[in-house]
DOBA-531271 format. One record per residue (C-alpha): residue in one letter; x, y, z. Coordinates in nm, 2 decimals, always signed. Example, Ala and Ser with C-alpha at 12.3 -4.5 7.8 and 13.67 -1.06 7.14 Angstrom:
2
<res a, px +1.23, py -0.45, pz +0.78>;
<res s, px +1.37, py -0.11, pz +0.71>;
END
This chain:
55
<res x, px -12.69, py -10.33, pz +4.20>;
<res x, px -12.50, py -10.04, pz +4.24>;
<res x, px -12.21, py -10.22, pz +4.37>;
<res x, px -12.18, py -10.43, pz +4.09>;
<res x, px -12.18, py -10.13, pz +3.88>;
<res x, px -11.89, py -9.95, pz +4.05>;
<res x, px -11.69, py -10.27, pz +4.07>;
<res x, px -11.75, py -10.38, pz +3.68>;
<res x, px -11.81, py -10.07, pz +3.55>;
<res x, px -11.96, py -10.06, pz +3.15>;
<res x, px -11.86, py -10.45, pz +3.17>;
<res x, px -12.19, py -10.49, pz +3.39>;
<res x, px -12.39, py -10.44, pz +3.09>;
<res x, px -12.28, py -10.77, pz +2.94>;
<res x, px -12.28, py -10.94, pz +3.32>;
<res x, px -12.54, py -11.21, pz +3.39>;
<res x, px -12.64, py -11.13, pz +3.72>;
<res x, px -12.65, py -10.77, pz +3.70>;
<res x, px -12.87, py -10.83, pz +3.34>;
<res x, px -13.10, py -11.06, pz +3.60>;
<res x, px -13.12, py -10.77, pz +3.86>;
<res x, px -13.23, py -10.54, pz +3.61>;
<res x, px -13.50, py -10.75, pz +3.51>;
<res x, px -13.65, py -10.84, pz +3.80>;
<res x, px -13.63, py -10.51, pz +3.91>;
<res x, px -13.82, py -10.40, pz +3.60>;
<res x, px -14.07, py -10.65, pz +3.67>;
<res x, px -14.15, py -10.59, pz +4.04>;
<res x, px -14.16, py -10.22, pz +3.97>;
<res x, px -14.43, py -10.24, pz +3.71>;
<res x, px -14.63, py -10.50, pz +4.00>;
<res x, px -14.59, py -10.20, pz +4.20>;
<res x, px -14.75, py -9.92, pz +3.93>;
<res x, px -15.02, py -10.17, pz +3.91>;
<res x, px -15.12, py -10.25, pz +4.22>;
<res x, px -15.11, py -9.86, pz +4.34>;
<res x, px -15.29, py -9.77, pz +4.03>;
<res x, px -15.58, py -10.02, pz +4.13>;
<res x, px -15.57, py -9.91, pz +4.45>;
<res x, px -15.60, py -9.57, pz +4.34>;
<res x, px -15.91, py -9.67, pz +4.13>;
<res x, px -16.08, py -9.82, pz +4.37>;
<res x, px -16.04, py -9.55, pz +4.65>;
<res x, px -16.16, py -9.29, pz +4.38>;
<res x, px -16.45, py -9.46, pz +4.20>;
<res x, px -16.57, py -9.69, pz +4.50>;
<res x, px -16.72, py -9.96, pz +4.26>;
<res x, px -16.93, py -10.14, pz +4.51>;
<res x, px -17.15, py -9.86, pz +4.58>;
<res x, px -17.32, py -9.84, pz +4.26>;
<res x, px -17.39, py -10.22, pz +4.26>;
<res x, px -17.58, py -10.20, pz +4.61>;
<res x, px -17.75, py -9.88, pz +4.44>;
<res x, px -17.88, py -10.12, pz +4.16>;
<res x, px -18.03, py -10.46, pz +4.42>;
END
């Protein structure tokens, strides 16, 4: 992505496959919040133990 910035410069902005990087980018990343925010849940709260409390 970088490359194609240097090399197109503010033109990239307008450019198809930079516009498609960006996106997917933005779309992976925010996979990536969520799956370390439910893994951060989980590791704190530890859900399962208060359903075995309950049986």
């Amino acid at each position: 992505m970088m490359d194609l910035s240097w090399e197109l410069g503010l033109a990239s902005l307008s450019d198809a496959d930079y516009l498609d990087n960006e996106r997917m980018i933005l779309i992976f990343g925010a996979m990536q919040v969520f799956v370390l925010l439910v893994t951060v849940y989980v590791s704190v709260f530890k859900p399962w133990k208060s359903f075995r409390k309950a049986s």
